[in-house]
C-alpha positions as CSV (number, residue, x, y, z in Angstrom):
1,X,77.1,26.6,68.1
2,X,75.3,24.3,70.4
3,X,76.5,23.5,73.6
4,X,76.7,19.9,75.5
5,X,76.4,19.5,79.6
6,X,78.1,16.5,81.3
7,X,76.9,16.1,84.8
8,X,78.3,14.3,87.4
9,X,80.1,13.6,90.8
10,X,83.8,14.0,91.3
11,X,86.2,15.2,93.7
12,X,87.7,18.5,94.5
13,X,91.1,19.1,96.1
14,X,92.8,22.4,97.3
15,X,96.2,22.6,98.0
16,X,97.3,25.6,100.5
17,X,100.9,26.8,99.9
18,X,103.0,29.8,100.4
19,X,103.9,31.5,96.5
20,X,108.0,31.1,98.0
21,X,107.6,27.2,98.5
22,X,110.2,25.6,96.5
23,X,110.2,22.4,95.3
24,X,113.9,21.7,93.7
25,X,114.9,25.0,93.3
26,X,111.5,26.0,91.5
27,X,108.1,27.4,92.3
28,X,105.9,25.2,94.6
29,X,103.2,25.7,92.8
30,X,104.4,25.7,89.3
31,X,106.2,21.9,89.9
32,X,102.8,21.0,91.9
33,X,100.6,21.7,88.4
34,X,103.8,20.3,86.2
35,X,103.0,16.7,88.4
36,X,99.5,16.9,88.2
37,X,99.2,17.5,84.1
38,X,102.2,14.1,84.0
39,X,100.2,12.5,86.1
40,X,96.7,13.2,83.7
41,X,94.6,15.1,86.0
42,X,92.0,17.5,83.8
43,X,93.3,20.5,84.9
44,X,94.6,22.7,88.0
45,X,94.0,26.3,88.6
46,X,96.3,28.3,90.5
47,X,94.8,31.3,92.9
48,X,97.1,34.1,94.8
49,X,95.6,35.4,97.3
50,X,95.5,39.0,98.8
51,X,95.6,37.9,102.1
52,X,95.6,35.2,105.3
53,X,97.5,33.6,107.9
54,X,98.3,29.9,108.5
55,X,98.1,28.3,111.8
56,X,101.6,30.1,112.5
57,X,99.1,33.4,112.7
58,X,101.6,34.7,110.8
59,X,99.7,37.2,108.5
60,X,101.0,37.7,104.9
61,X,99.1,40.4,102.4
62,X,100.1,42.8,99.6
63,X,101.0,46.3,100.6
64,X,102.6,49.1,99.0
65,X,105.7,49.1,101.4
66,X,106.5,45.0,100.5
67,X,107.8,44.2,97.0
68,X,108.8,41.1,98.1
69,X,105.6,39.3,100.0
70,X,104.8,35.3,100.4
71,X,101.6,35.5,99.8
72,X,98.9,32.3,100.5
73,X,98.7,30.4,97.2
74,X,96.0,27.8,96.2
75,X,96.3,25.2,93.9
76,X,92.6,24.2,92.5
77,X,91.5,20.6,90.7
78,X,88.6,18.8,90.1
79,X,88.7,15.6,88.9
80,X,87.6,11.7,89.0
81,X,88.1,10.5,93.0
82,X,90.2,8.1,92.0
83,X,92.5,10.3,89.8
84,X,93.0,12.4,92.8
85,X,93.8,9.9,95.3
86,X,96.0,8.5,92.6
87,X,99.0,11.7,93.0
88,X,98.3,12.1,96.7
89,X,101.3,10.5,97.4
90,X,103.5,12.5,95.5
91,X,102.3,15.8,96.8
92,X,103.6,14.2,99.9
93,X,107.1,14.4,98.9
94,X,106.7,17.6,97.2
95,X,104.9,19.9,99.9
96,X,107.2,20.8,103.3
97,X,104.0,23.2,104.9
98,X,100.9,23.5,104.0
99,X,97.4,21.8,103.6
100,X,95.1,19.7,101.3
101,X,91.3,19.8,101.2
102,X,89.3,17.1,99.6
103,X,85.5,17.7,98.9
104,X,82.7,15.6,97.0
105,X,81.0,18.4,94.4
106,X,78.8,17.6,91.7
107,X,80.0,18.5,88.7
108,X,78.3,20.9,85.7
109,X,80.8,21.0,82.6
110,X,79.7,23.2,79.6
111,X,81.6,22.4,76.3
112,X,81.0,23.4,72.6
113,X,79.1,21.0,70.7
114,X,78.4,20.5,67.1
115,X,75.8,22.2,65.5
């Protein structure tokens, strides 16, 4: 099956959370990508991390001795700027502690083609 490349510029953002942020009653994260597929973005990834430490220095990381750890949770997207600026101000109301990163990347998407 042949494959087709799009190229082009758009916009990353990363959303830094704790995996025990709530957002009424539920999972930070989880109502974070629920908003961003309403609100059309192409897609979010979600990352939990082994380890880090906010600007609290508190440090958070898996270990044998806590079952129950709040570990540093990223939220991925890439999409069109304009999208992305677009639910900004919803992840204002929705986010109590944390922090947003937006980067310009250019862009190499692989999808099947037809033959």
């Amino acid at each position: 099956m042949a494959t087709t490349r799009l190229e082009g510029d758009q916009m990353c953002m990363r959303i830094y959370i704790g995996e025990r942020d709530k957002y009424k009653g539920r999972p930070l994260y989880k109502a974070i990508i629920t908003y961003l597929r309403e609100k059309g973005i192409a897609g979010a990834t979600v990352y939990r991390a082994v380890a880090g430490y906010g600007p609290n220095s508190y440090f958070r990381s898996t270990s044998l001795l806590a079952l129950s750890v709040d570990l540093p949770v990223v939220v991925e997207v890439v999409d069109d700027p304009v999208k992305i600026e677009t639910v900004l101000s919803g992840l204002d109301n929705m986010i109590q502690a944390g922090m947003i990163t937006l980067q310009n990347v250019h862009v190499l998407t692989y999808r099947p083609g037809k033959s």
